[in-house]
C-alpha positions as CSV (number, residue, x, y, z in Angstrom):
1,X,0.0,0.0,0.0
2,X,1.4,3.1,-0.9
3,X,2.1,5.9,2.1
4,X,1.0,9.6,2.1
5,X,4.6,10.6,2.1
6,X,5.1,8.6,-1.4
7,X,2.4,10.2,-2.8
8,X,3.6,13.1,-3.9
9,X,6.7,11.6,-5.3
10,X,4.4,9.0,-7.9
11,X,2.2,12.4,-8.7
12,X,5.2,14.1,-9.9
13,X,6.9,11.2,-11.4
14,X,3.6,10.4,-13.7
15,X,3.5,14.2,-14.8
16,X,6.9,13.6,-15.9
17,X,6.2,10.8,-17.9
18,X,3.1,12.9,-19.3
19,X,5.2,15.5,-20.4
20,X,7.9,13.1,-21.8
21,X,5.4,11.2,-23.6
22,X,4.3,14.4,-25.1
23,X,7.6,15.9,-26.1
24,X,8.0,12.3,-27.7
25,X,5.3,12.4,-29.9
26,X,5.3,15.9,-30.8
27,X,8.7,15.5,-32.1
28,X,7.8,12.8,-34.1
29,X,4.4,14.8,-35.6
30,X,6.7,18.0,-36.4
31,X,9.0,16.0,-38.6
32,X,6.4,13.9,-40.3
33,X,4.1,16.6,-40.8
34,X,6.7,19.2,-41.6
35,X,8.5,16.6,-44.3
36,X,5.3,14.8,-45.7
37,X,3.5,18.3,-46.2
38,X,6.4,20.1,-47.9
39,X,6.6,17.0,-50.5
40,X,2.9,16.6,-51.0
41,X,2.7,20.3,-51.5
42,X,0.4,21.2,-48.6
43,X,0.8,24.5,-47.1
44,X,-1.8,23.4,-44.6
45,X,0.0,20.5,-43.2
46,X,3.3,21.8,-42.6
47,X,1.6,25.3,-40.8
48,X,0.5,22.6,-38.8
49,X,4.0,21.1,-38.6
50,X,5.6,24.5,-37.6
51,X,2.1,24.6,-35.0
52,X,3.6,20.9,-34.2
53,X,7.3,22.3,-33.2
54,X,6.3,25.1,-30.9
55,X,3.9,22.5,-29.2
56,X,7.5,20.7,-28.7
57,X,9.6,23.7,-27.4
58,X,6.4,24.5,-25.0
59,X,6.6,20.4,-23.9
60,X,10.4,21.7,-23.0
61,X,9.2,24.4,-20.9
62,X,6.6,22.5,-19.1
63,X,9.5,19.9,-18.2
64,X,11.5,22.9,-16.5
65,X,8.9,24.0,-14.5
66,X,8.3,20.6,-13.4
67,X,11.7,20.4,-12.9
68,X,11.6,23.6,-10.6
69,X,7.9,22.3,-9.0
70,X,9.9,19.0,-7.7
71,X,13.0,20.7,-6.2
72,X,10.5,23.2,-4.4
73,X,7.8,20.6,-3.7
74,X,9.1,20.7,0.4
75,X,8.5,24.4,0.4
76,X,5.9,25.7,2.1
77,X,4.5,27.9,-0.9
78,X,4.6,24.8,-3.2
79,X,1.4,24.1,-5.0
80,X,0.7,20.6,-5.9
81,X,3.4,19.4,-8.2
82,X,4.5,22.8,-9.3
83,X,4.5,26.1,-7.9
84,X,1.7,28.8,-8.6
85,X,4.8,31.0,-9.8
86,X,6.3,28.7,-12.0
87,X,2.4,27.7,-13.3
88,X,2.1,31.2,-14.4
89,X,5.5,31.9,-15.6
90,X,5.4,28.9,-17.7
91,X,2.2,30.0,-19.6
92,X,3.2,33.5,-20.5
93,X,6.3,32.3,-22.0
94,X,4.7,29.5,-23.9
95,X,1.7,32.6,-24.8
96,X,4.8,34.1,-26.1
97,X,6.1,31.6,-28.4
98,X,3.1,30.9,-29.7
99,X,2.1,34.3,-30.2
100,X,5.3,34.3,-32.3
101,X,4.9,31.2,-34.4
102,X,1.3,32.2,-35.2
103,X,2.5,36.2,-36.6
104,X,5.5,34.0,-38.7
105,X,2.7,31.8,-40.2
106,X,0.4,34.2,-40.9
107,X,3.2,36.7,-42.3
108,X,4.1,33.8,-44.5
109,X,0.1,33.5,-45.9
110,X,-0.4,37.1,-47.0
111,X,3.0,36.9,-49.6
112,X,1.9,37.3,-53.1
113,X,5.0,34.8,-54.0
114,X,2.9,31.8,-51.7
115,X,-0.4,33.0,-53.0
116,X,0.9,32.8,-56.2
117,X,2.0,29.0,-55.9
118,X,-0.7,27.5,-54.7
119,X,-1.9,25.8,-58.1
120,X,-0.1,22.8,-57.2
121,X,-3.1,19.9,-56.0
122,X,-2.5,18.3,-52.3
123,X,-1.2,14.7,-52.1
124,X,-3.1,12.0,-51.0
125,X,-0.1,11.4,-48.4
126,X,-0.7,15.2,-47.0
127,X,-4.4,13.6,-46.0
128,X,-3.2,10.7,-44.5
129,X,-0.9,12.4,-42.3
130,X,-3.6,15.4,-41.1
131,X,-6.2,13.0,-40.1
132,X,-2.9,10.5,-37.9
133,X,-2.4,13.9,-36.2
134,X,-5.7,14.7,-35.6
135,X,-6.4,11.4,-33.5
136,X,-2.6,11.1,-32.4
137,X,-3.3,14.6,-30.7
138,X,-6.7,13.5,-29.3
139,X,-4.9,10.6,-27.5
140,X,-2.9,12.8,-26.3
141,X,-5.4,15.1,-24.9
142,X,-7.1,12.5,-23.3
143,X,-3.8,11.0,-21.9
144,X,-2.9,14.0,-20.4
145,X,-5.8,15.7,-18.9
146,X,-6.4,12.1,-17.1
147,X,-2.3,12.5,-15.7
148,X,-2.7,15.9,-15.0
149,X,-5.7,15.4,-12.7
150,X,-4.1,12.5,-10.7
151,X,-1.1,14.8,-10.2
152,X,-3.2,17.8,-9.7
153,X,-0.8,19.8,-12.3
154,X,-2.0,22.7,-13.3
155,X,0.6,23.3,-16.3
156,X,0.4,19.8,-17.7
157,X,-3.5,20.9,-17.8
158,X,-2.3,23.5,-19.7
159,X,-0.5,21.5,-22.0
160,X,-2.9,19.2,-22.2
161,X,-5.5,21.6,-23.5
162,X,-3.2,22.6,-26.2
163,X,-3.1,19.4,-27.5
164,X,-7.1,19.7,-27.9
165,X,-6.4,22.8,-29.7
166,X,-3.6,21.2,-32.1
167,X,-6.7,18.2,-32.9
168,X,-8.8,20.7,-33.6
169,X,-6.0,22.5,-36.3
170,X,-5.3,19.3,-37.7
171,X,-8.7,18.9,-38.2
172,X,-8.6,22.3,-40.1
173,X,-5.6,21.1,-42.0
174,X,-7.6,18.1,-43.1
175,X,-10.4,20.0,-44.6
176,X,-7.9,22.5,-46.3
177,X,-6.4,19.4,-47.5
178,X,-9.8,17.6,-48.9
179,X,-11.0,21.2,-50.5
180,X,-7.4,20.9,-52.9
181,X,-7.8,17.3,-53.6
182,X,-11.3,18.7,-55.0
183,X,-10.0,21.3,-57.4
184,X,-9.7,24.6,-55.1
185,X,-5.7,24.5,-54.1
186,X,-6.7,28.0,-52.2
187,X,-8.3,26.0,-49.8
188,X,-5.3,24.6,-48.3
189,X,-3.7,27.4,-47.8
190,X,-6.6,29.4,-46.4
191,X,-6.6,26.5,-43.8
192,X,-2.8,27.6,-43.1
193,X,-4.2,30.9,-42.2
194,X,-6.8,29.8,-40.3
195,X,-4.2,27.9,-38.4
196,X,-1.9,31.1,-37.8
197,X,-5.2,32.6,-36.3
198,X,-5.9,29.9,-34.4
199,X,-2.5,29.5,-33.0
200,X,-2.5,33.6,-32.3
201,X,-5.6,33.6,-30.3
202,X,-4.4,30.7,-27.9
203,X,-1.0,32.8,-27.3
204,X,-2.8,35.6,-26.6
205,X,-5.2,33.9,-24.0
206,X,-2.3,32.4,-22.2
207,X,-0.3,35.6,-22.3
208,X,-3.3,37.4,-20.8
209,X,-3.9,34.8,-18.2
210,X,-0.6,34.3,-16.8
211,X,-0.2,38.6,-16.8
212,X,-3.2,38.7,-14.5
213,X,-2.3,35.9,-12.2
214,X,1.4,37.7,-11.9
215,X,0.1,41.3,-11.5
216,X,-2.2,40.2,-8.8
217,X,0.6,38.4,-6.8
218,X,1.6,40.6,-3.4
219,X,4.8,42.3,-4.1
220,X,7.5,40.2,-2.5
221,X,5.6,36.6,-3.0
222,X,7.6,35.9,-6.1
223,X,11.4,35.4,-3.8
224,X,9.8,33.6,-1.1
225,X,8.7,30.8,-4.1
């Protein structure tokens, strides 16, 4: 039977494996996605790709602030498996990168020299590979969410959550795709856009999130974490 004092320990050990498992996968999506789509000429796909490898460099952060939640979990001020601190930290600098990512991608959409190329028709492979993603990521949703409330983490929540958000672009990717496998090309690359919107609008929710939670911290809380 497992004591109270071990507990905690498992908690943070299974949100490690959750975030491992994550960073995993999403490193094996990106290259698939971003390889497979520029090859089958799908603009789409590989916006989701580039969607795929901040989703990785987030998982990275997530780990750290694990990381720091562990080697503070003794600490009075320690929340759960991570700190509130760290929580909130963590989210505005993955709000950040995405924000990023999604004003790169949408940059790249409005260039006459990609509107002007989009004549080429999507490859069957493209499809195949948007509609793996889309349930790979729903596993992982699922997966996650169900880790993150054993361990009561609220940034592998987080991260879980954007995994729902990247089934739901992959889902977008697949019907850009289907539209230029039926004679409108523009389709896919309107779903790129849509993508870069989608992705902007997250980064911007976490950003604002994680601003409030740090502005309405007492001065002096953030040293004691």
């Amino acid at each position: 039977m497992t004591s109270l004092s071990e507990r905690p320990r498992q908690s943070r050990g299974s949100s490690f494996k959750a975030a491992y498992v994550s960073a995993t996968l999403n490193a094996a999506l990106m290259t698939m996605q971003i390889v497979i789509g520029h090859f089958a000429h799908s603009d789409g796909l590989v916006a989701d790709g580039i969607h795929t490898l901040s989703d990785l460099a987030a998982d990275g952060v997530v780990i750290a602030v694990l990381f720091l939640g562990a080697s503070t979990a003794s600490g009075r001020r320690a929340a759960g498996a991570d700190g509130s601190f760290h929580a909130s930290l963590a989210t505005l600098l993955i709000g950040v990168l995405l924000i990023g990512t999604a004003v790169e991608m949408l940059w790249h959409s409005i260039e006459p020299a990609t509107i002007l190329s989009v004549s080429k028709t999507v490859r069957i492979s493209a499809l195949l590979v948007a509609v793996f993603v889309m349930l790979a990521k729903e596993t992982l949703f699922r997966y996650m969410r169900a880790e993150a409330k054993l361990s009561h983490s609220s940034v592998l929540l987080a991260s879980a959550w954007h995994a729902r958000v990247d089934a739901v672009s992959a889902l977008v990717a697949t019907l850009g795709i289907l539209g230029s496998m039926a004679g409108v090309p523009i389709l896919d690359h309107v779903a790129a856009g849509v993508i870069g919107l989608m992705i902007l609008r997250m980064g911007y929710s976490n950003c604002w999130t994680a601003l409030k939670d740090l502005a309405a911290r007492p001065l002096g809380t953030t040293a004691r974490q």
